[in-house]
N, C-alpha and C positions, 0 to 999 in steps of 0.2 A: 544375201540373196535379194536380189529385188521381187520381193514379195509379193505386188501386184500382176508384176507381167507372170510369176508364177501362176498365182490363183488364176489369173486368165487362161494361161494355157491349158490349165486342169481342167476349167468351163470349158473349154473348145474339144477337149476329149469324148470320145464314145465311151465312156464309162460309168459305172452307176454313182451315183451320190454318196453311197458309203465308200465306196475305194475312194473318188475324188476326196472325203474328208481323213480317211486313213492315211493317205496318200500326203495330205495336208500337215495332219499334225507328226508324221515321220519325220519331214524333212524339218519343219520345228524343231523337233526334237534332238535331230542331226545337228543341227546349227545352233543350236544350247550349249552341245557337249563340244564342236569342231572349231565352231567361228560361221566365220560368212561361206555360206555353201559356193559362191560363184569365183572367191578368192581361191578357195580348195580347189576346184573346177580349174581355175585359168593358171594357179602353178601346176598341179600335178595331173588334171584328169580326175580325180578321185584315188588317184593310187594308194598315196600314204591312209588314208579313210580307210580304204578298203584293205591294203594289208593289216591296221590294230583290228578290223572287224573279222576277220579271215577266220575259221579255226581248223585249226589243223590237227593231222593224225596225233602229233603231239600234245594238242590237247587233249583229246579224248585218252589218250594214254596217262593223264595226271589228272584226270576224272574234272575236267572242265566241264 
């Protein structure tokens, strides 16, 4: 993730200070566990991200 144009965009947002920094250390956090957030981005959209994070009926059925 290019990190500064990040934090920029989040400064340009109508939103309060605490989501801007929640919002901050998320995608950190994302990019710890995934790789580079803009690589995930430009192959898939977020797809394959967002399918491991998904949970499904069959989780809650094996008590996830």
């Amino acid at each position: 993730m290019v990190r500064e144009a990040f934090r920029s965009w989040l400064g340009s947002e109508p939103i309060k200070d605490s989501t801007r920094s929640t919002q901050w250390a998320d995608a950190t956090r994302l990019e710890k566990l995934y790789g580079d957030l803009d690589v995930a981005y430009d192959s898939d959209r977020f797809s394959a991200i967002r399918a491991e994070l998904n949970y499904s009926a069959e989780d809650e059925r094996n008590g996830k």
